[in-house]
Backbone bond lengths (Angstrom), bond angles and torsions (degrees), N, CA, C in turn:
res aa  C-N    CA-C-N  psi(-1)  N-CA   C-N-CA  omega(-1)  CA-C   N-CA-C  phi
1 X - - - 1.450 - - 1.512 108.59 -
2 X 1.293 127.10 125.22 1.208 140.39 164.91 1.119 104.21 -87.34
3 X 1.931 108.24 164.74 1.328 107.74 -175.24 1.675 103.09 -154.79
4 X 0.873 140.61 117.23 1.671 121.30 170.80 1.627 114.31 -60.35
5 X 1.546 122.58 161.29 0.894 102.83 153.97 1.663 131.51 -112.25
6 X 1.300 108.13 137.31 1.735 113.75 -156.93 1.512 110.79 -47.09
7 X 1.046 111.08 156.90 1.128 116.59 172.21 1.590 120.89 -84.96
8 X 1.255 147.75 178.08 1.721 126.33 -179.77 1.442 104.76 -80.12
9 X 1.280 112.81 -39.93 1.552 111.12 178.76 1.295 102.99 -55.06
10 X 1.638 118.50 -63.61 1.907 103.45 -177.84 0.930 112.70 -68.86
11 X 1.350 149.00 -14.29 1.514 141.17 150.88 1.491 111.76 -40.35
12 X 1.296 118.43 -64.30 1.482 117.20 -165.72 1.448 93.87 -68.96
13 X 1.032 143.34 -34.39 1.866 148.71 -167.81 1.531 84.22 -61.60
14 X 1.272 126.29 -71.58 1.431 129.17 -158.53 1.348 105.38 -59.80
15 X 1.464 123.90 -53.61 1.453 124.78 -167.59 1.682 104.31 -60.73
16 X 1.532 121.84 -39.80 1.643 119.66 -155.47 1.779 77.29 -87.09
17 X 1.372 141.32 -71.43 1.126 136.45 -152.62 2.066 107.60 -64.76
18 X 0.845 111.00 -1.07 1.710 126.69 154.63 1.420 108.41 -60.60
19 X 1.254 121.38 -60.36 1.246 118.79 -174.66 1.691 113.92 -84.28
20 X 1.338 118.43 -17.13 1.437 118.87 171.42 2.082 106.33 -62.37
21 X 1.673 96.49 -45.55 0.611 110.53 -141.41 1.795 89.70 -78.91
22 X 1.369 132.60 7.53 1.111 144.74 -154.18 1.596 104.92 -109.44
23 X 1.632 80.48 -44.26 1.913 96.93 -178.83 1.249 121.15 -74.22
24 X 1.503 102.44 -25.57 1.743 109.64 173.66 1.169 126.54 -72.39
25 X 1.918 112.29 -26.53 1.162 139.02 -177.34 1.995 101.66 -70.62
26 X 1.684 88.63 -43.30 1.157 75.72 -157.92 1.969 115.57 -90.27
27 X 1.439 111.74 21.32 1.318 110.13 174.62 1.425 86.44 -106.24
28 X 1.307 136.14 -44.79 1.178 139.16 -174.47 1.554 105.66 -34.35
29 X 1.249 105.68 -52.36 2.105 114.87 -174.15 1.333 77.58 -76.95
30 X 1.264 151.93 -58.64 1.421 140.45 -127.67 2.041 91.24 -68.48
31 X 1.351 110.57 -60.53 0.716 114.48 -143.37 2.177 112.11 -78.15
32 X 1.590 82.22 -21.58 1.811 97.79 147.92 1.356 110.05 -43.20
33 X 1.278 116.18 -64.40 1.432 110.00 -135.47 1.536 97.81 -104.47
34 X 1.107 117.04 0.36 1.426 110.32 155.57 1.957 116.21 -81.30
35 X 1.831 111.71 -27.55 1.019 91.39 -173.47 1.622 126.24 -89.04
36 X 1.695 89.74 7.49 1.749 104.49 154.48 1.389 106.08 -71.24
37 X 0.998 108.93 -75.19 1.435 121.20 -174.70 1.616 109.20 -27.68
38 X 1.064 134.02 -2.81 1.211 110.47 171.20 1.521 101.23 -134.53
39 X 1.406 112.05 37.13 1.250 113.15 146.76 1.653 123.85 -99.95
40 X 0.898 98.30 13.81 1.822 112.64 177.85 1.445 89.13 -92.22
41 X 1.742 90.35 150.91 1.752 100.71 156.82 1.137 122.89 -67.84
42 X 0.980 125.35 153.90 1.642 110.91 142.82 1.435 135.84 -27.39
43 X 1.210 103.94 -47.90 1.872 100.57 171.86 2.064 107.50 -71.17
44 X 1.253 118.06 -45.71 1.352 134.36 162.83 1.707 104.34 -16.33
45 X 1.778 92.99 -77.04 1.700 120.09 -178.61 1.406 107.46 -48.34
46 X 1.387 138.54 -27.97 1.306 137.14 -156.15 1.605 104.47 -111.57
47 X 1.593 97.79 -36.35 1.463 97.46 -174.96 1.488 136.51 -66.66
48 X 1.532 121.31 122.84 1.240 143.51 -178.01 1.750 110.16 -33.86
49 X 1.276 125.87 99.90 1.670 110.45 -162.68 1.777 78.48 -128.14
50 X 1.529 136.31 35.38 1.319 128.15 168.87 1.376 114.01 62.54
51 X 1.428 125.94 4.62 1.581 98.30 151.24 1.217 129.33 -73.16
52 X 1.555 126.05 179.29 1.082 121.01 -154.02 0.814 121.62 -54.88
53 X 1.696 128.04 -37.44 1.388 140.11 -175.85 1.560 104.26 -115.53
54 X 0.979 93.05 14.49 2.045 111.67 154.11 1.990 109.93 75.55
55 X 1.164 113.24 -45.93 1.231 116.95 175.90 1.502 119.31 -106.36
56 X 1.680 131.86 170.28 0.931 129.20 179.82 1.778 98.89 -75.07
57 X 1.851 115.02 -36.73 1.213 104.27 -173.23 1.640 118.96 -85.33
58 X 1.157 95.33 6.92 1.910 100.70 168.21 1.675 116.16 -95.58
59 X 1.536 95.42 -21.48 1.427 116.76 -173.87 1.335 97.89 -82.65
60 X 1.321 132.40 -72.52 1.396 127.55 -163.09 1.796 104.97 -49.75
61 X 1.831 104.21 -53.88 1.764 93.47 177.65 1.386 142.31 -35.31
62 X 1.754 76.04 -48.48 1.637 103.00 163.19 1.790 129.06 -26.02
63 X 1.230 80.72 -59.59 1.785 109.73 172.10 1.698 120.13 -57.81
64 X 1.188 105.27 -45.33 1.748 123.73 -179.57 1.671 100.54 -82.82
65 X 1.276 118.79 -19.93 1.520 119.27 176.07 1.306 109.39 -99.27
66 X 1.135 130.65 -17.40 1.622 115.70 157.05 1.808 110.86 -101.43
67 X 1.427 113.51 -8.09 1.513 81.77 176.14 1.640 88.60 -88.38
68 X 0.859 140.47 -16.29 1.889 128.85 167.99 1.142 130.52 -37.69
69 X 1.582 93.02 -43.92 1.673 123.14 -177.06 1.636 104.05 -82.13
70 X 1.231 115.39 -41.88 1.753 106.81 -169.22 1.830 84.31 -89.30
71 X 1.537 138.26 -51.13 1.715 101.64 -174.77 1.226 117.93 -58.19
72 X 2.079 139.85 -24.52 0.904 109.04 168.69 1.391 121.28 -66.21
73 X 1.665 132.41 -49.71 1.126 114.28 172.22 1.374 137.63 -29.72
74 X 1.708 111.88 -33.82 1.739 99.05 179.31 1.831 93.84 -103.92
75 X 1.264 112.46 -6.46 1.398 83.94 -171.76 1.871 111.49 -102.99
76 X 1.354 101.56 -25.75 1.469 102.00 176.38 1.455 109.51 114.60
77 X 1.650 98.02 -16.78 1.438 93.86 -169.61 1.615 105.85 -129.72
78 X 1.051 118.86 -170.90 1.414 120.11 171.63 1.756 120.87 109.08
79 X 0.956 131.21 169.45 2.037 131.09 156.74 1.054 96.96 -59.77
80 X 1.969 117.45 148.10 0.695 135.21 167.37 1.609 104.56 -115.79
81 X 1.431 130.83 102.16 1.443 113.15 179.65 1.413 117.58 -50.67
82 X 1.282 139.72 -142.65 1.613 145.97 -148.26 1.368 93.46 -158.05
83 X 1.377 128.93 -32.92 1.397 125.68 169.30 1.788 107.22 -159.90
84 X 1.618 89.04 -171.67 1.540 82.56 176.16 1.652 134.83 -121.52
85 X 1.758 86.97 28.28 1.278 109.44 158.04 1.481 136.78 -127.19
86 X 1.873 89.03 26.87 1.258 116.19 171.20 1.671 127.41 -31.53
87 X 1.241 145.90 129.04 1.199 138.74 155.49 1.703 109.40 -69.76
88 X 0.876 148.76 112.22 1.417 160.72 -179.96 1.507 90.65 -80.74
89 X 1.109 113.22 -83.37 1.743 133.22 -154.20 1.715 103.87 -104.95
90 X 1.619 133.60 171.98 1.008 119.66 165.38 1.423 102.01 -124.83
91 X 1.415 116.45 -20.48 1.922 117.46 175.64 1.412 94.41 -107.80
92 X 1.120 84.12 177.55 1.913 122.18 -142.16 2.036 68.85 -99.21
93 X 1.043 109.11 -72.13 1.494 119.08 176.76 2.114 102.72 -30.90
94 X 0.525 143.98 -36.36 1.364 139.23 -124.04 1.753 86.01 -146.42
95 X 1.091 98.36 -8.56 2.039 90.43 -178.59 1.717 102.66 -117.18
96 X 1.643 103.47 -21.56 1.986 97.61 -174.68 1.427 99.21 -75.03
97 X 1.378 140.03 -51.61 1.514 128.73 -175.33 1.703 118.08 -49.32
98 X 1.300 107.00 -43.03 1.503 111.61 158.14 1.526 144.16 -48.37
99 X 2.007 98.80 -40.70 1.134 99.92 150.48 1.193 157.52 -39.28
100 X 1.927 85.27 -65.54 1.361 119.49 163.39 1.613 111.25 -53.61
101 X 0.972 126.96 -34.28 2.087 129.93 -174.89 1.506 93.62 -75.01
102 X 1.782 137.77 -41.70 0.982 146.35 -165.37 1.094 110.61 -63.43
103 X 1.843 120.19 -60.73 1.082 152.34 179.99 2.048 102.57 -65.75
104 X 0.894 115.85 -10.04 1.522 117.82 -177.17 1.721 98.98 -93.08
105 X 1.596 111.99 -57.73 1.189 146.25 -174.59 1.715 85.56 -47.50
106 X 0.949 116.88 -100.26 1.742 122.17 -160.77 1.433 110.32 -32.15
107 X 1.802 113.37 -29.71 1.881 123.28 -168.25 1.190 91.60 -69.59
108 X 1.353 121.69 -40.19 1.839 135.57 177.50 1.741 111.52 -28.81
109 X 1.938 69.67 -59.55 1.974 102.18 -158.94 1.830 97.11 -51.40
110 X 1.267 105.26 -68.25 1.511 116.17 -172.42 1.649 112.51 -58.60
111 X 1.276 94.97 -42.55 1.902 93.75 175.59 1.375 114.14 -39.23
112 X 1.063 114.31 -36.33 1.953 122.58 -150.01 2.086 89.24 -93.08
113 X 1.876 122.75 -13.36 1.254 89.29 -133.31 1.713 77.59 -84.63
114 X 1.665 111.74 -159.00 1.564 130.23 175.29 1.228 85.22 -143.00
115 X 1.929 95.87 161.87 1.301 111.71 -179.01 1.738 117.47 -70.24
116 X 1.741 116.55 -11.13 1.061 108.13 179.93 1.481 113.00 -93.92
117 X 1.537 100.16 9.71 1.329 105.89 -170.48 1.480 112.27 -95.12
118 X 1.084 110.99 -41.04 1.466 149.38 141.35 1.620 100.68 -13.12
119 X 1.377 115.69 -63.18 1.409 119.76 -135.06 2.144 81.58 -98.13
120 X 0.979 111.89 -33.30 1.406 130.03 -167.07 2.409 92.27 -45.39
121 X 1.040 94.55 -177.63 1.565 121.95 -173.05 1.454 111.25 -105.80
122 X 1.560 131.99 124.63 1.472 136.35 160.73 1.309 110.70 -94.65
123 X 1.428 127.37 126.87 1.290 113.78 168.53 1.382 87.45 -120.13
124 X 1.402 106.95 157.89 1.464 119.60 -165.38 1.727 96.83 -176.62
125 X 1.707 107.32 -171.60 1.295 117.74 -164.53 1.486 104.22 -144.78
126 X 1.158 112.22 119.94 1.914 96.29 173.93 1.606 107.64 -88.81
127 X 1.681 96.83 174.85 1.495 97.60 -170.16 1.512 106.74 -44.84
128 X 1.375 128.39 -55.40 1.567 101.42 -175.21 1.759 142.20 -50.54
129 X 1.162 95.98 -1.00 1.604 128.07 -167.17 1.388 116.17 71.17
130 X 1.210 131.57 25.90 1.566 143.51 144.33 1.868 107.07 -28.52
131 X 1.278 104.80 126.69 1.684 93.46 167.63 1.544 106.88 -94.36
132 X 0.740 133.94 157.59 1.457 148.53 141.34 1.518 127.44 -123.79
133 X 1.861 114.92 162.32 1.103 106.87 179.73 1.580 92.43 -132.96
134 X 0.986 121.03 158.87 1.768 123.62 -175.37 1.363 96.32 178.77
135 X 1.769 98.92 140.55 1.500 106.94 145.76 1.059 167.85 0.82
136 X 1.034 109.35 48.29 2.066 105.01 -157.12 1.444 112.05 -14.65
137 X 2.121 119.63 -70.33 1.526 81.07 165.03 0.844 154.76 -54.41
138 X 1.585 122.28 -23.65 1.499 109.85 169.43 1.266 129.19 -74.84
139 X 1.765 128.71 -7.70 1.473 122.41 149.72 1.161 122.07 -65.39
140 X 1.005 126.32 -12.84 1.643 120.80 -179.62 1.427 108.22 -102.63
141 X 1.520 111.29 -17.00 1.897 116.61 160.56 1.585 110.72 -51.49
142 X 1.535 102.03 -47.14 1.273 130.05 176.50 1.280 104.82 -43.41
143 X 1.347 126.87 -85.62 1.593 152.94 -155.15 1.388 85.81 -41.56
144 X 1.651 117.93 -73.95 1.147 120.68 -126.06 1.853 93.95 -93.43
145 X 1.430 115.68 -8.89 1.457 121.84 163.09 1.641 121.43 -84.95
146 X 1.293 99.35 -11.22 1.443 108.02 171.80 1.623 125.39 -76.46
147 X 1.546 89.23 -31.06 1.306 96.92 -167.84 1.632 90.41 -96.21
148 X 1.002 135.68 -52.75 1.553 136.40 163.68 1.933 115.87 -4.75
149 X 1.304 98.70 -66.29 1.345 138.65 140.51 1.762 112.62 -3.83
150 X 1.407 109.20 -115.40 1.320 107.02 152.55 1.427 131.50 -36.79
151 X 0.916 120.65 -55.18 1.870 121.57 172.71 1.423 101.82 -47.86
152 X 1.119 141.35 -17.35 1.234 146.13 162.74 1.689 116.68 -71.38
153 X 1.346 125.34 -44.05 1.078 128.61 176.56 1.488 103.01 -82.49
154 X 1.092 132.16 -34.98 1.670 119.47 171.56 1.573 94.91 -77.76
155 X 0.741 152.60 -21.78 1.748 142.23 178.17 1.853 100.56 -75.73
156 X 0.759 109.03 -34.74 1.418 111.11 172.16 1.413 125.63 -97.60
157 X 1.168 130.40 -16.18 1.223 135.52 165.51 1.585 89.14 -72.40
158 X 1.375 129.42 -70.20 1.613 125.30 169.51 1.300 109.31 -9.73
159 X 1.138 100.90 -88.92 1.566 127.56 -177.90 1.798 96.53 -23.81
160 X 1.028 128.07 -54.47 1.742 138.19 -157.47 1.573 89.77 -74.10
161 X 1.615 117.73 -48.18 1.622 101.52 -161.31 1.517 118.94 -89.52
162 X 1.347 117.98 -23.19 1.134 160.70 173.92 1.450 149.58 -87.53
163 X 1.823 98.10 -16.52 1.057 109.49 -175.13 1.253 129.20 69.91
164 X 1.774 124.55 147.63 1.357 124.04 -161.53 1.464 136.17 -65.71
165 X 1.037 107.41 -14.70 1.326 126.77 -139.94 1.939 82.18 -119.38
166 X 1.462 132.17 -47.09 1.306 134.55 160.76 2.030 109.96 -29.89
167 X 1.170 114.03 -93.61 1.567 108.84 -172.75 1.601 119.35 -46.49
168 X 1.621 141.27 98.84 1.054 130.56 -155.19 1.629 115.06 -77.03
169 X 1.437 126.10 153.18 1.770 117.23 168.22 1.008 137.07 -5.31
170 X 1.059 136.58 121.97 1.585 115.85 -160.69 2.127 94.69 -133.53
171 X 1.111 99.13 1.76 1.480 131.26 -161.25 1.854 100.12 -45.34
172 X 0.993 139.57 89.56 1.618 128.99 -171.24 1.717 117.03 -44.78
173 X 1.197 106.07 -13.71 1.583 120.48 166.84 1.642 101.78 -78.32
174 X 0.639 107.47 -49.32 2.007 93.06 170.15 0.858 138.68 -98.31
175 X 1.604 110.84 13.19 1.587 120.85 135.87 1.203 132.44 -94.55
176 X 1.610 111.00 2.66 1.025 97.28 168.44 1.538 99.83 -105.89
177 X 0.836 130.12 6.09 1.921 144.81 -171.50 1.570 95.50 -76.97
178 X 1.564 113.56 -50.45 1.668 128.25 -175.02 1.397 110.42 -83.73
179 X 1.556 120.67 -29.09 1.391 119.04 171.80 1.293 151.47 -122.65
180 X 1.693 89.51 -45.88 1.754 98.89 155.62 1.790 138.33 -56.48
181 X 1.261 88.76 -30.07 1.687 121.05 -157.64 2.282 95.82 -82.16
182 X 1.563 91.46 -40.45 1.149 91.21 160.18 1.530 152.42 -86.83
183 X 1.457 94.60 8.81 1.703 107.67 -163.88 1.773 89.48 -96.34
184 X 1.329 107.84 -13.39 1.625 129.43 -171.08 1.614 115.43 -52.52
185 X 1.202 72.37 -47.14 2.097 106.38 -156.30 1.376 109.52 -65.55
C-alpha cells in the first residue's frame, strides 16, 4: 500500500470532515433505529430486556440526555437534563422529532469546528460536578462512541423482541458504502 503524504490543508480537510462525516453517520443510524423502534408495541418499547437503562425507551432517552449534556458542555448552550437517566419524552412519537432536532443540532456543532479547534482544550463538569479538561477531539470521539454504544443495546434489545433480521445495519461501513464512498465519485 502506498500512500502520499497529505498536505496540512488536506490534513485539516480530512480531520474536520471526520467529524462531519460522524454526524451524518450518526443521524443516518439514528434514524434506522428509530424506524425499528416503532415497530414494537408499547409494552415491547417499555419492556425491561437488561440493558443498561433496561428498556429501548429508557435507552433511546438515555441517548438524547447525554448528547444534551455534552452540546451544552462544548457549546454553552442548550437543556441541561437533571440526570442521565432522565425521561425527556414518554412516546416513541414525541422523542423521534427531538432526536432528529438533536441530531441536526450537533451536524451544526461539528460543521462550524477547525482542526485547531479540534486540537484546542474543553473544560467542563459532569453531572457529579467533577471538573475535567480534555480534548475537544476526543469528546466528540466520546459523543459519537457513546451513542454508537447504546444504539447497540436498542438494536439488540430489537433484535430479542422482534427478531434479527427486524432492526436494520447500522454498521458505519454501510454508511459510508451508501454515502461517503459516493460524495467520492
Amino acid at each position: 500500500m502506498t500512500t502520499d503524504t497529505p498536505t496540512e490543508d488536506r490534513f485539516e480537510a480530512l480531520v474536520t470532515r471526520r467529524y462531519r462525516d460522524f454526524a451524518a453517520y450518526n443521524e443516518w443510524a439514528n434514524q434506522r433505529l428509530y424506524e425499528a423502534a416503532a415497530q414494537l408495541s408499547d409494552a415491547q418499547y417499555r419492556a425491561d430486556g437488561g440493558a443498561f437503562f433496561g428498556s429501548v425507551h429508557a435507552t433511546l432517552n438515555h441517548i438524547l440526555v447525554a448528547d444534551r449534556l455534552w452540546l451544552r458542555r462544548i457549546t454553552g448552550s442548550g437543556d441541561e437534563p437533571a440526570g442521565l437517566d432522565a425521561i425527556l419524552f414518554e412516546t416513541l412519537a414525541e422523542l423521534t422529532p427531538a432526536r432528529a432536532a438533536e441530531d441536526a443540532r450537533l451536524a451544526a456543532c461539528v460543521a462550524g469546528l477547525d482542526a485547531m479547534t479540534l486540537a484546542g482544550d474543553l473544560t467542563y463538569s459532569n453531572v457529579a460536578g467533577t471538573r475535567f479538561t480534555q480534548n475537544l477531539a476526543m469528546v466528540l470521539d466520546h459523543v459519537f462512541n457513546h451513542q454508537t454504544h447504546h444504539r447497540g443495546q436498542v438494536h439488540c434489545l430489537i433484535s430479542g423482541l422482534l427478531g434479527k433480521s427486524a432492526p436494520p445495519p447500522l454498521d458505519l461501513i454501510a454508511f459510508q458504502r451508501e454515502n461517503v464512498a459516493s460524495r467520492q465519485g
